[in-house]
Every structure is written in structure tokens, then in C-alpha cells.
C-alpha positions in Angstrom: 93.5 117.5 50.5 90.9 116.8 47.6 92.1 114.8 44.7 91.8 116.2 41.2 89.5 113.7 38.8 92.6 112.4 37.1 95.1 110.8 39.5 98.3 112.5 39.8 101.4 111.0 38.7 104.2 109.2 40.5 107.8 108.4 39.2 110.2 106.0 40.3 113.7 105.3 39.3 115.1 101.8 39.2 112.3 100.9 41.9 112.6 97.1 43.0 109.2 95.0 43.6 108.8 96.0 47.4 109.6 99.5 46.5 106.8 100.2 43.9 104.5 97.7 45.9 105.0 99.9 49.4 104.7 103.3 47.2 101.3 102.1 45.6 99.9 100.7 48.8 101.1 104.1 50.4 99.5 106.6 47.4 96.1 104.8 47.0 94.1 105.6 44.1 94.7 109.1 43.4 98.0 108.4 41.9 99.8 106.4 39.2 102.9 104.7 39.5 105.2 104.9 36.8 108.5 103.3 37.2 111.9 104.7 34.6 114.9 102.0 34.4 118.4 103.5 34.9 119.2 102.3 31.5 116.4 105.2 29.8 116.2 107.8 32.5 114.1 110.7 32.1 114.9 113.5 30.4 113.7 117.5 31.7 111.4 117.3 28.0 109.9 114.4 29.9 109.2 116.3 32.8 107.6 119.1 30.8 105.4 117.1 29.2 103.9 114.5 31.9 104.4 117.1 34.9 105.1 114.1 37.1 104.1 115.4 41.3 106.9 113.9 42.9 110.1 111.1 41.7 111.2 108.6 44.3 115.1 107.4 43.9 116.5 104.9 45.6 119.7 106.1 47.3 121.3 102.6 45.6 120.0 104.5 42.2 121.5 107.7 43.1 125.5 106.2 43.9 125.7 104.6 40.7 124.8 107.4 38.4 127.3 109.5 37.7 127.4 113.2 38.8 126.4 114.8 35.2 123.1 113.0 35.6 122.9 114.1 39.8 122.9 117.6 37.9 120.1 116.9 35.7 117.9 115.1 38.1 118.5 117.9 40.3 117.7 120.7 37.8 113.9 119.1 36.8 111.7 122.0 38.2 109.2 121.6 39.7 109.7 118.4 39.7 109.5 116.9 43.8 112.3 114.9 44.3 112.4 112.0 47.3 115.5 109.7 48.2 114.8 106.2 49.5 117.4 105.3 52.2 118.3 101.8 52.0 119.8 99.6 55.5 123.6 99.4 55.2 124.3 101.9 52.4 127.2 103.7 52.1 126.9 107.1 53.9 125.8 110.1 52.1 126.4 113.6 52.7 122.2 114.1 53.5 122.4 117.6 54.9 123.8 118.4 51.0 121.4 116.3 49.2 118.5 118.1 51.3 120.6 121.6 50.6 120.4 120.6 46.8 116.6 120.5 46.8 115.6 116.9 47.8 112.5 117.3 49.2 112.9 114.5 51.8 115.1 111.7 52.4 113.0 108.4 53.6 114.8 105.9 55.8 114.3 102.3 55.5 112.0 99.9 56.0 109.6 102.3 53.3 105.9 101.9 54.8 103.0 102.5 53.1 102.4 105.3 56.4 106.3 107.1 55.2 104.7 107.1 51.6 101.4 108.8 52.6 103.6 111.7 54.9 105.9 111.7 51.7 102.8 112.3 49.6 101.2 114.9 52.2 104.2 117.2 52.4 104.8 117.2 48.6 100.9 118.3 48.4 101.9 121.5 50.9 104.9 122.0 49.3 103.5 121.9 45.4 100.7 124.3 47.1 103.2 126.8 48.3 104.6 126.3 44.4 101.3 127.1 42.7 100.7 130.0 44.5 103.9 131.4 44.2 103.8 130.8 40.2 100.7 132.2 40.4 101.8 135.5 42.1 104.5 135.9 39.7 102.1 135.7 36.4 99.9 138.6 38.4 103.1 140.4 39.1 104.5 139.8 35.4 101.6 141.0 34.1 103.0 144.6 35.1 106.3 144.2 34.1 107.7 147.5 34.6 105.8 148.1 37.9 107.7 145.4 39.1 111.0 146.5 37.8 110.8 149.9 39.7 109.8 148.2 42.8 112.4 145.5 42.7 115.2 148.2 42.1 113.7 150.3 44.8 114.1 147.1 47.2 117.6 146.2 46.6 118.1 149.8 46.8 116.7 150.6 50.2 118.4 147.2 51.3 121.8 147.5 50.2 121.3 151.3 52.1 119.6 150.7 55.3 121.8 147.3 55.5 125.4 148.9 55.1 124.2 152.3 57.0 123.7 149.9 60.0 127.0 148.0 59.6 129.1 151.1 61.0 128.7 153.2 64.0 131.4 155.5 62.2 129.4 158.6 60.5 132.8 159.1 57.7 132.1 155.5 56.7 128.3 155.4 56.8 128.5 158.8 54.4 131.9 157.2 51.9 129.3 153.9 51.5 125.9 156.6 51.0 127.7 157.5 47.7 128.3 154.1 46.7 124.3 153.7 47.8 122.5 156.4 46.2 124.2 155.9 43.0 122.0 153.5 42.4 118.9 155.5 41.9 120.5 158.9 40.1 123.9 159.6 39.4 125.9 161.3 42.5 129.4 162.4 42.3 129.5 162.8 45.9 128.3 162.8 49.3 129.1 165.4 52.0 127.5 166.3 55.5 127.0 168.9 57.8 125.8 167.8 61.9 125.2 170.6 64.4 125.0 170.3 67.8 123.5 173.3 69.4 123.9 174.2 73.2 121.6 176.3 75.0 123.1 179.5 74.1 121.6 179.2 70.3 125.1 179.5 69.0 125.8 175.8 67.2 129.4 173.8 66.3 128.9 172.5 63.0 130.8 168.9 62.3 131.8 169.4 58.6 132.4 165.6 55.9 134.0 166.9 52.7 135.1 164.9 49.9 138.0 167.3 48.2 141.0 167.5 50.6 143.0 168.0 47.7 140.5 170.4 45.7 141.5 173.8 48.4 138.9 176.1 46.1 136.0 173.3 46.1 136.7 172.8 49.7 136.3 176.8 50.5 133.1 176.6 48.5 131.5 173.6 50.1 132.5 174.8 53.5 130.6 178.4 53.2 128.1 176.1 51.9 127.7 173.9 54.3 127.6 176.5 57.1 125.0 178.1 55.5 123.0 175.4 55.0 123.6 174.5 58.4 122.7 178.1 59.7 119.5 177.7 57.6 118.1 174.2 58.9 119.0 175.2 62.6 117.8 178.2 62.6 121.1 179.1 64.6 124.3 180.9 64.0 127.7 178.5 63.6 130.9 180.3 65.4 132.8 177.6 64.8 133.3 173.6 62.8 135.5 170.8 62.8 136.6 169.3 59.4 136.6 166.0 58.5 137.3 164.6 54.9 136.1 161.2 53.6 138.6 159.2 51.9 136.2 157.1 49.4 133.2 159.6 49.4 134.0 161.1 45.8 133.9 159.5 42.4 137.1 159.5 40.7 135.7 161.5 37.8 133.3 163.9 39.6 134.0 166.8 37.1 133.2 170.3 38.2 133.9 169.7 41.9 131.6 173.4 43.6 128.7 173.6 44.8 127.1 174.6 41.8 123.4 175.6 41.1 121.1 172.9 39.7 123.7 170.2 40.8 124.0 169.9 44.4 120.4 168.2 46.5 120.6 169.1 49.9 118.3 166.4 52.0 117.7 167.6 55.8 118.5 165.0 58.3 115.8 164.4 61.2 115.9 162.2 64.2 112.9 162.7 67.2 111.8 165.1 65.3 114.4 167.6 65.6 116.6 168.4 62.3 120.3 167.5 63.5 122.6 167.6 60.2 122.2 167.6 56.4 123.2 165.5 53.3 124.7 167.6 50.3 124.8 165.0 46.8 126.8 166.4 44.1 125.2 165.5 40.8 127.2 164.1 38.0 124.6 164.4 35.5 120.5 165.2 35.2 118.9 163.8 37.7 115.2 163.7 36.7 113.0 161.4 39.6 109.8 160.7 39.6 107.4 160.9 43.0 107.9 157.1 43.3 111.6 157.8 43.0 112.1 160.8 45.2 109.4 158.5 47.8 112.1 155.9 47.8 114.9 158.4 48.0 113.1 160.1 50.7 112.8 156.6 52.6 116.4 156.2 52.5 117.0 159.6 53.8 115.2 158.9 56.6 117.1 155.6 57.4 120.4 156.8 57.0 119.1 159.8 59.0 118.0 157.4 61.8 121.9 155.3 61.8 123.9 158.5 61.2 122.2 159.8 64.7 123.2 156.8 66.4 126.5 156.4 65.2 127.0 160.2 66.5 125.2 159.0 70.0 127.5 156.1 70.0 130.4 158.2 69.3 129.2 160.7 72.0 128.6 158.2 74.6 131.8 156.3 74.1 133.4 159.7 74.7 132.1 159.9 77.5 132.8 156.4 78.8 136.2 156.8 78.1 137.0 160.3 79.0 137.1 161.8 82.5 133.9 164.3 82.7 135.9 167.0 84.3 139.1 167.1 82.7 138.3 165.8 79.1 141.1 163.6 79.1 141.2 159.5 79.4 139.7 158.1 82.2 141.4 155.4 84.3 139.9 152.4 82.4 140.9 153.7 79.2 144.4 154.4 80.2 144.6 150.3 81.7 143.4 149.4 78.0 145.5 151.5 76.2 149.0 150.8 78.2 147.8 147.0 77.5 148.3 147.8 73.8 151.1 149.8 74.2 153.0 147.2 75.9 151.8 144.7 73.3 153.2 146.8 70.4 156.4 147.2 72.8 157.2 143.7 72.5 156.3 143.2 69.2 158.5 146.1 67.4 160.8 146.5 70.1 160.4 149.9 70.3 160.7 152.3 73.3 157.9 152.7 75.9 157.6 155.4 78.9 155.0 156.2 81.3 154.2 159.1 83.2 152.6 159.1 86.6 152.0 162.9 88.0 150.5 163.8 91.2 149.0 167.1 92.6 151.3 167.9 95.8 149.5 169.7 98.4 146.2 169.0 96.8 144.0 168.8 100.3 145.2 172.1 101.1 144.2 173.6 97.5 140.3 172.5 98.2 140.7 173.3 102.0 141.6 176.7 101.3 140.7 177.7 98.3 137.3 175.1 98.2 136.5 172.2 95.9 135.6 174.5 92.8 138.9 175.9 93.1 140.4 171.8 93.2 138.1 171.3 90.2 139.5 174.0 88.5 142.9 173.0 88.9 142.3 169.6 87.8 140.3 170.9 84.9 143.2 173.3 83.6 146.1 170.5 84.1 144.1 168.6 81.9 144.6 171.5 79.6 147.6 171.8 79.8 148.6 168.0 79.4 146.4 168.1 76.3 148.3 170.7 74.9 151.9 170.2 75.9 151.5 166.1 74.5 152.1 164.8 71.1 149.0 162.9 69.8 150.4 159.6 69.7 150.8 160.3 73.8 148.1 159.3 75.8 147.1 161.0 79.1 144.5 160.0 81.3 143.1 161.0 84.9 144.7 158.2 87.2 142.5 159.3 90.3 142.0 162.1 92.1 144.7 164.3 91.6 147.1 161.6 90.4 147.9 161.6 86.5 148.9 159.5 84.2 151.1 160.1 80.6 152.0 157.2 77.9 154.5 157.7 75.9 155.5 155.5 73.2 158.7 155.6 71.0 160.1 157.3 74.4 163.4 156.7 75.8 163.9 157.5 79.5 165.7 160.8 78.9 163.0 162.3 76.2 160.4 161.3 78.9 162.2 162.8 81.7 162.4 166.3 79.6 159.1 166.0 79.0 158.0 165.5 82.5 160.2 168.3 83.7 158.6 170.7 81.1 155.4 169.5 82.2 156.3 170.3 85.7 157.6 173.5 85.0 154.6 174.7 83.3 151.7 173.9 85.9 154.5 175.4 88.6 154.2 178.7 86.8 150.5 179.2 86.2 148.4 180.8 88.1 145.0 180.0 89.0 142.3 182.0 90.2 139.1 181.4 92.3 136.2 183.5 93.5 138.8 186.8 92.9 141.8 184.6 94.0 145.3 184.1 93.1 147.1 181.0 93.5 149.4 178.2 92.4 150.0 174.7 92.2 152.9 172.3 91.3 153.5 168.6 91.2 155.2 165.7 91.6 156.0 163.6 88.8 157.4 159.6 88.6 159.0 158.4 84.9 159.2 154.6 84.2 160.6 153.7 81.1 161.3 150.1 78.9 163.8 149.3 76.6 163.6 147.5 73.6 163.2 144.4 74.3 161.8 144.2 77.9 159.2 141.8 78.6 157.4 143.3 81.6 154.0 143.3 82.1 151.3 146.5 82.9 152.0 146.0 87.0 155.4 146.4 86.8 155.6 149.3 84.5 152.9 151.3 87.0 154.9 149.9 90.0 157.9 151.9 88.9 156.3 154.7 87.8 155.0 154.7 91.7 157.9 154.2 93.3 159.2 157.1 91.3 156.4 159.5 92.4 157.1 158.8 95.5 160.7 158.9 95.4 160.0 162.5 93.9 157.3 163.6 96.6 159.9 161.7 99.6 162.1 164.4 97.8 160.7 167.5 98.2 157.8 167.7 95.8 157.7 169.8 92.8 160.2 167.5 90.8 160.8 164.5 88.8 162.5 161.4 89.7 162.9 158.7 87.5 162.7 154.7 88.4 166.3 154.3 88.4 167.4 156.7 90.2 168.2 156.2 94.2 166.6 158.3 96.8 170.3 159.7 97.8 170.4 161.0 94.4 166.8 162.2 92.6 167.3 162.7 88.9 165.2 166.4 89.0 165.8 169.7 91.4 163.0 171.4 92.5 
């Protein structure tokens, strides 16, 4: 590196003889030495006025001042700051001193070779100083430029950071809110997604705000659907509703969908529109095209991690749900009984478990064909869905082989439901390519009492021997674990 005309300057504090001797020989003629005692240390209007390059401190300097003074030392910008490490000191917490803007910490013996790579990467780092510095005074220069841009960053960050952070769309859409309020005023954030099969009729996913407001949440749900209808260029027959919790401010006022105060911002992923943002305004919202750029911009983001949090949510739905009957599939039922029995043990509550098979399920495919098995499967899914409370959980075991958790479920509330269940696929008829026929099933209760400690294997093993206990029986009933084969708890 070239060497201004006048040599730069060097401090010291409380150097010994072989310290300033090493640091001279080490520097060479481009610098000056200037050595502080620890009785008249430096002072930051010191620094100011002889903009020292770089201060060397001896880490037997450092201990004995006290921590005020580590705080002043430390504070002296730009000034470079270098500790000497001296043989058989006590130990120093070095990863903090380098955290606290030491520029290097120089083991002992100092060489004249340590002093030049000292001196080196002081010059690179006072580089990197001066151009930064010099950056700034062109960037101060337009002030208000700089402003704009600087909000617009920690805008878009903040957004496209916690829009990333969830793969739930309600949360991504409460924190929006929170998000866009930093560049105009919004009351609230609702959302409309469409999903729209090949028939051109589309189900619209509804995010509303005023669960407790009924004649703002008639409003914004006409509105929505229109706007939906509008975007997709496609009918809705039918939404589900989903309110957001935190996605209103407390004192949003006039809560409809009002003229002049609601922006509706089209959502697009690959191209293809998929959903909309409605903002409720709580005051004028006047934005400049650098504003409504950056607005735009965060649109698109949000856009781009609402998508995937409903591909996420699709796919997981998929994972965990059987394709045919839309109910659990296997490995979500071993997850979820896991839990169960965890909560079991924990709050002592009740725990049952259902295991239901298909009798005579060959012979439904054999005669009827596999569509008609499908179908049967399909519509027992149904009907498990619909007879269930929602804390139940029912999941295709296999095949033709169900499977029912029930929490808070004594053995006698399981059994009625089981028998119920049973008497409900006995009586519906099915039909297939013009067909008529039935189906019924076996069904094997297991229950816990508060208390129990068994595991997952032995639960499903009683459930089992149940089943088979109830197919051993006749089919077409329920038996539960206790019971003996002489005397099945069911009829058929």
C-alpha cells in the first residue's frame, strides 16, 4: 500500500522498551510512534484531533484499568485498536474483546513480522472505513432519498421475512396487517383463494377479520366472492370461512367494505391469479409510484409464501389423508394414538380405540368388482366422518380394516358408538353399475382407564383380539376386549 507524504501515526499505551522498540522496527518509516502513560490516558478529543491509525495496549495495560475506561477506549471511533498478549497472563475472555471491536489480539513474543501483518490489516480495514464514510456523505447528500429507501427496506424485510416464517396462510395474513401498516394505514387484512377444478365452477377459501361484527362479515363475504368471481373469471358455488384472530386493529372504525377504503391487490403465483388481498383503510392513503412500487413488491412476495403455505397445506393433506376415503391414513393414525396415549397418562383421562373391519369384503369386489369395493370404502369413510365427534380421529387401518380414536371415552360410550356405527353401514345401501347391495362389519373396542400405563402395541393388540373375537362371532357385531368368546358383548 503507498504511504501518504506524512507518516501516519501510532499510539501506545503504557508500552515498555521492547514493546515500542519491536513496534518501530515493525512500522518503518511511514509511521510515528507515540507512546500515552496510564497515568494521562487519551481522551476521544484526543483522538479527534490527531486521528491516530491504530493504538496498541498491552493486555497487562488493559487488566489494570478499570472497566469505565475499557468503555472509553472502546468507544474511540475510528480509532484501530490492537491488544498485545503477554506470556503467563491471566486469561481473558478474547472471543469478547474481538466481539467488542479489537481489531486483533497479538500473541507474544511481538515481532517486528506480527507488527507489519498488524499494520497491513489495519490498512485494509481503515480502507473498507474510508469508503464506507465516503458512501455515506454521497448518500447523505440526498437525505430524503435515503429516508424513503431505508423505510422501504425494513419494510420489505420485516414482510418477506415473517411471510416466510409460517406455512399457515391465517397467520401469514394476521402478521400482513401488522406489515403493511408500516407504509399506509390499514385497519385490516382479509383474503379470498380459489381453487378452480376443471368444471370452471371454483370453492373460494374465505380470511375475515369481524367474527363478531355479523353485518361487516355479510358485507365482506358478498364482497369477497365477487371479487373472487371477477379475478377468476369463474363462478363460486360454494366457500369455507375462516376468521383471523389478530388480523384487525382494535379501533378499525367503520368495519364494511366501503368505497374509497378498501385496496383489493390480486395475488399471482406461475402466472396464474390464485386469491386476493382486501386492506381496509383507516385513513387517506395517498402513495406515490415509489410507494405503490414497494407495495407492489411486497404483494408479490407475500403472493409467492401465501401459495406455498397453501401447497404445503395441500400436500400435507394429502400425506396424511387416505386418497380414497379422505380420512387419516395409517401413519397418521400411529402418530396421533402416540399423542393420545401421551395425554392419557398425563391427565388421566379416558382413552378408547376403535378397530372396524369390512366382513365379506373379497366377495363385495368379486361380485360386484373393485369400483364397487372402492365405493364402499369411499362412503364408510363418509359415514365415519359424519357420525364422529371432531376431537375423534379415524383413519384407514388397511384395506378394508378401520380404525377410530376416541379420547375422553370410557368403554361403554365407545361400545355405543361402535354399535351405532355398525348399525348404520348395516343399513345402507350401495349401488354399482345399476346395482343394489349391502355391506356390514365387524368392529373390536379397546379401552384405558385412567391411569393405565400401556403402550400403542397393547392398546391395538386388544382392539385386534376384539375384532376377531367379533368376526369368530358371527360378523356384523361388536365385541369389546374384555369380553370372553362364550359371551360377546354385541348381537348381530
Amino acid at each position: 500500500m503507498a504511504k501518504q507524504s506524512a507518516p501516519e501515526l501510532l499510539w501506545g499505551l503504557g508500552l515498555n522498551d521492547i514493546e515500542r522498540r519491536r513496534i518501530a522496527d515493525g512500522a518503518g518509516l511511514g509511521y510515528i510512534l507515540r507512546d500515552w502513560s496510564t497515568g494521562s490516558l487519551p481522551t476521544v478529543a484526543d483522538v479527534e484531533r490527531e486521528r491516530p491509525f491504530l493504538v496498541f495496549i498491552p493486555s497487562r495495560v488493559w487488566t489494570a484499568l478499570p472497566p469505565e475506561l475499557h468503555a472509553t477506549i472502546l468507544s474511540m471511533e475510528p480509532l484501530q485498536k490492537v491488544l498485545l498478549i503477554e506470556p503467563n497472563h491471566p486469561v481473558l475472555d478474547y472471543a469478547d474483546l474481538l466481539d467488542r471491536d479489537f481489531l486483533s489480539l497479538v500473541p507474544s513474543p511481538l515481532t517486528a513480522d506480527k507488527v507489519r501483518a498488524v499494520l497491513a490489516r489495519a490498512a485494509e480495514a481503515s480502507a473498507i472505513y474510508e469508503d464506507i464514510l465516503r458512501m455515506t456523505r454521497e448518500i447523505a447528500l440526498e437525505r430524503e432519498i435515503l429516508s424513503f429507501k431505508t423505510d422501504a427496506l425494513v419494510f420489505l424485510n420485516r414482510t418477506l421475512s415473517r411471510a416466510v416464517e409460517s406455512l399457515n396462510p391465517a397467520t401469514i395474513l394476521a402478521q400482513a396487517r401488522e406489515d403493511l401498516n408500516m407504509l399506509l394505514p390499514v385497519a385490516a387484512v382479509q383474503g379470498a383463494f380459489w381453487n378452480t377444478p376443471g368444471s370452471g365452477a371454483a370453492e373460494a377459501e374465505l380470511f375475515l377479520c369481524f367474527q363478531e361484527e355479523a353485518a361487516a362479515q355479510d358485507q365482506w363475504v358478498e364482497f369477497l366472492l365477487k371479487s373472487a368471481a371477477k379475478l377468476s373469471g369463474n363462478p363460486m358455488h360454494g366457500y369455507q370461512l375462516t376468521f383471523l384472530m389478530d388480523g384487525a386493529a382494535p379501533d378499525a372504525g367503520d368495519l364494511s367494505p366501503r368505497a374509497g377504503k378498501v385496496v383489493l391487490l390480486p395475488l399471482k403465483a406461475g402466472g396464474q391469479t390464485f386469491g386476493c388481498l382486501a386492506l381496509l383503510l383507516a385513513g387517506e392513503a395517498r402513495l406515490g409510484k415509489d410507494q405503490r412500487e414497494v407495495l407492489h413488491s411486497a404483494i408479490n412476495h407475500l403472493a409467492l409464501a401465501l401459495k406455498n403455505a397453501l401447497l404445503y397445506r395441500e400436500v400435507k393433506t394429502r400425506a396424511d389423508h387416505d386418497g380414497l376415503t379422505r380420512i387419516h391414513n395409517r401413519q397418521s393414525f400411529d402418530e396421533r394414538l402416540v399423542d393420545e396415549l401421551a395425554r392419557h397418562q398425563r391427565y388421566g383421562h379416558d382413552l378408547s380405540l376403535l378397530m372396524m373391519d369390512l366382513d365379506h369384503f373379497k366377495r363385495i369386489n368379486d361380485t360386484h368388482g373393485h369400483q364397487a369395493g372402492d365405493l364402499v370404502l369411499k362412503e364408510v369413510g363418509g359415514l365415519l366422518n359424519e357420525t364422529l365427534r371432531s376431537t375423534d380421529f379415524a383413519a384407514r387401518y388397511g384395506g378394508e380394516e378401520f380404525a377410530v380414536i376416541l379420547p375422553h371415552t370410557d368403554e361403554e360410550q365407545a361400545w355405543n358408538l361402535a354399535d351405532r356405527l355398525r348399525e348404520k353401514i348395516a343399513r345402507k345401501r350401495f349401488t354399482s353399475n345399476g346395482v343394489a347391495f349391502q355391506a356390514t362389519a365387524s368392529i373390536g373396542v379397546a379401552s384405558l382407564a385412567p391411569g393405565s400405563l400401556s403402550r400403542k402395541v397393547d392398546l391395538v393388540r386388544q382392539a385386534d383380539q376384539a375384532l376377531y373375537l367379533a368376526k369368530a362371532s358371527g360378523r356384523n357385531m361388536v365385541c369389546a376386549s374384555a369380553c370372553s368368546a362364550e359371551e360377546p358383548a354385541a348381537q348381530g
